[in-house]
Residue, then its C-alpha position, 0 to 999 in steps of 0.5 A: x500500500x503506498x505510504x501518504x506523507x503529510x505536507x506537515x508531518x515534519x512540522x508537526x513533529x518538530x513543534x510537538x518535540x519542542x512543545x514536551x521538552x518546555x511545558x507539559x500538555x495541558x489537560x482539557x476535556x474529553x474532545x468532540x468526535x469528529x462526525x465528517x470522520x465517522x462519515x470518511x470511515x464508511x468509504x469502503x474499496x470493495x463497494x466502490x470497486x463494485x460500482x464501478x464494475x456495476x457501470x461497466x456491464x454498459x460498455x463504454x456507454x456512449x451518448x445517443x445509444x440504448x447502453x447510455x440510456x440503459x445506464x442513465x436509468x441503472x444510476x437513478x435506480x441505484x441513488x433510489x436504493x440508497x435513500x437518494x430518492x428524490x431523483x430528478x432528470x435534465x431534458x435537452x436535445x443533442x445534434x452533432x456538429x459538422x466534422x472540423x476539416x483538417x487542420x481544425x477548421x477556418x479561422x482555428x489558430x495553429x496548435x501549439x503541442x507544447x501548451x495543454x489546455x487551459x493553458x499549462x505547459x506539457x513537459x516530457x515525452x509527449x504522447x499524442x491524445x486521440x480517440x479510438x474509433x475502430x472498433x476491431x481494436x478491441x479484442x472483446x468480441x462481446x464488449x466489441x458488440x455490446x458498443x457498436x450501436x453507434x451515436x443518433x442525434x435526438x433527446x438527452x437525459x441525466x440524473x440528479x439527487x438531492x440531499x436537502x440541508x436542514x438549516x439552509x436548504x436555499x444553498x448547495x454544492x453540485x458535485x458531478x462527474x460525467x456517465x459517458x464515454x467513447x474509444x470502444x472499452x468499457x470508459x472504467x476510468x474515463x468517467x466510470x471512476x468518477x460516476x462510482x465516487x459520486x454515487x457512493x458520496x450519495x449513497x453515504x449522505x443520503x444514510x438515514x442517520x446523516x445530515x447535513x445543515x446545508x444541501x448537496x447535489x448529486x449529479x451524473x453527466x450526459x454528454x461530456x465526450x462531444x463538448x460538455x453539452x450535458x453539463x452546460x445545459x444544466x447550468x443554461x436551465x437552471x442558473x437563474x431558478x437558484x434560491x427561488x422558494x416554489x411554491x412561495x411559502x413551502x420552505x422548498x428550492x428546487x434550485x437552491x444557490x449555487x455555493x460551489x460545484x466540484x468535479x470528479x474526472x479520471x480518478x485512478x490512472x497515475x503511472x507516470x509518464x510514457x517512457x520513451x519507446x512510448x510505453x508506461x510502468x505497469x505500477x503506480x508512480x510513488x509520488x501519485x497524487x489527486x489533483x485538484x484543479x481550478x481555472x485561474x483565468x475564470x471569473x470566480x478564480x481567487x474563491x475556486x482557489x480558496x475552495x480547492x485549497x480546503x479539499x487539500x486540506x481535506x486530504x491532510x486530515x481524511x485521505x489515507x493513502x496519497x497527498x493532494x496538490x492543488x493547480x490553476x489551470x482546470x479545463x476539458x471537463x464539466x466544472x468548466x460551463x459553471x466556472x463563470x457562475x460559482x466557485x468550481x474545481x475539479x478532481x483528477x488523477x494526473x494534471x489535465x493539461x500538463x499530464x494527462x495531455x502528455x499522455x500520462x494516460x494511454x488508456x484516455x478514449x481506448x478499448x483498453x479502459x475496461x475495468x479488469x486492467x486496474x490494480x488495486x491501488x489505482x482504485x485506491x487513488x479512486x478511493x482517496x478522491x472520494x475521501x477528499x471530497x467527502x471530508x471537505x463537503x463533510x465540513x463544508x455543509x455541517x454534516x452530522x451523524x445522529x448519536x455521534 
């Protein structure tokens, strides 16, 4: 198991030497017990690992085809069964753009290889990011025909729960992650990590001994891989429903205020970068990290920072096994419609700019994201992300659990 060193394990340690050698401790009563703990310590890797495997038998459950639809209504059953039930869907309608021409279309800037997205610099031996589209790559002829229904235009659905605040249920934080995928695997990595963290959150607050004194929403992601376009509309039909009581007098908010809204995107892959024949260690790195990511240039960027700065901080109390390190540059993912509207970060694996556009991960949009190439310690890195963000949004919203 990799060993997690604390960024403040040194001077905790030097204060409480000097500390026993000049005054003895002082006595105080006996301390509160920390519910968020409580709350961390009923993450378990073996459920987390199943609902991961639970969103596999979808393939890689591509928007527009029966296995994405199959899969939308598998989330909503499964957030029911854990007490998730007042689920909600987002109603919006996708039609594909016209193929870019080469080079990426008129008007389009040249490419600079070296510069990731948002706007971080790619260091190493850079690996080109492509998506898989020959289905002959996969050499699962049952996963290979469970995938080849391919894309139709037309009706998009996703999901969403709520947990209801007892003391401010006008206000809330959105924390999502996107159910679709492409290349022709089983998209285990690319979002079902991220789906299967966001579901066990829910799964975990919505116990029946657990409150919380503000709200949280749960939210699965349609459409990510063609441009974010689930995510964007939410935000588009609902921004301005936010802290609106409906009916007026019925202390409910269908849309409480936005307080933040938190990403989870590719949480288990840190291996490292490509050697330089192109191939990756089969171990995880010793340094793997969570990256926690906000987009300095977007109009919320100084209170993004302060919130991804509580993450890491979550991370020093409640993770367990791996450090988190915070980044500016957040992009590519469905944080990116809500970073002009609320304080929004997002969680990954490896840096999405410098990293993951270095090709950090070979298995992004391949048939070789299927959930029997992990180890256990990437799912652990999983694991951790989910203890970050629990512990944070622990705090954060004043969870309690009764008799604790």
């Amino acid at each position: 198991m990799p060993v997690k060193f604390s960024r403040s394990l040194i001077l905790c340690l030097g204060t409480s030497l000097a500390w026993s050698q000049q005054t003895p401790p002082p006595v105080s009563a006996k301390s509160t017990p920390d519910r968020v703990a409580t709350l961390v310590g009923r993450l378990e890797l073996g459920r987390y690992k199943a609902t991961v495997k639970g969103l596999t038998q979808f393939g890689d459950r591509r928007q527009g085809t029966e296995r994405n639809r199959k899969a939308v209504d598998w989330i909503e059953a499964q957030l029911k069964s854990y007490g998730c039930t007042n689920t909600e869907r987002i109603h919006y309608t996708y039609t594909a753009p016209p193929p870019r021409t080469p080079g990426g279309g008129l008007g389009r800037p040249p490419v600079d290889p070296s510069v990731g997205p948002g706007g971080s610099r790619k260091r190493g031996n850079i690996q080109p990011d492509t998506v898989n589209s020959d289905p002959m790559k996969q050499p699962d002829v049952k996963l290979r025909e469970l995938n080849r229904e391919p894309s139709a235009d037309g009706p998009r659905e996703e999901v969403y729960c709520t947990k209801v605040g007892i003391k401010h249920p006008d206000q809330m934080y959105i924390l999502g992650a996107h159910m679709d995928g492409i290349g022709w695997g089983e998209a285990a990595n690319d979002d079902g990590s991220g789906t299967a963290l966001v579901m066990e959150l829910a799964r975990i607050f919505n116990s029946p001994d657990v409150t919380t004194d503000v709200s949280i929403r749960f939210a699965l992601w349609n459409n990510e891989e063609t441009g974010l376009n689930g995510a964007t509309a939410y935000a588009d039909q609902r921004k301005d429903l936010q802290g609106i009581e409906s009916p007026a007098g019925s202390g409910k908010y269908p849309e409480p205020k936005w307080l933040g809204m938190v990403q989870h995107d590719m949480m288990m892959f840190d291996h490292g970068m490509p050697h330089k024949d192109g191939t990756m260690s089969k171990d995880q790195r010793p340094e793997a990290d969570v990256n926690i990511e906000y987009q300095v240039t977007s109009k919320f960027a100084d209170a993004a920072m302060m919130l991804a700065q509580k993450f890491q901080l979550a991370d020093d109390k409640y993770a367990t096994d791996y450090p988190a390190n915070v980044g500016p540059h957040m992009t590519n993912t469905d944080s990116s419609p809500f970073m002009n509207l609320t304080p929004s970060i997002s969680l990954r694996e490896v840096e999405r700019g410098a990293q993951m556009g270095a090709g950090w991960d070979p298995q992004h949009h391949q048939p070789s994201d299927v959930y029997s190439f992990y180890n256990d310690d990437d799912f652990r890195l999983g694991l951790n992300s989910a203890q970050i963000t629990l512990g944070a949004i622990g705090q954060l919203t004043g969870a309690a659990v009764a008799g604790k």
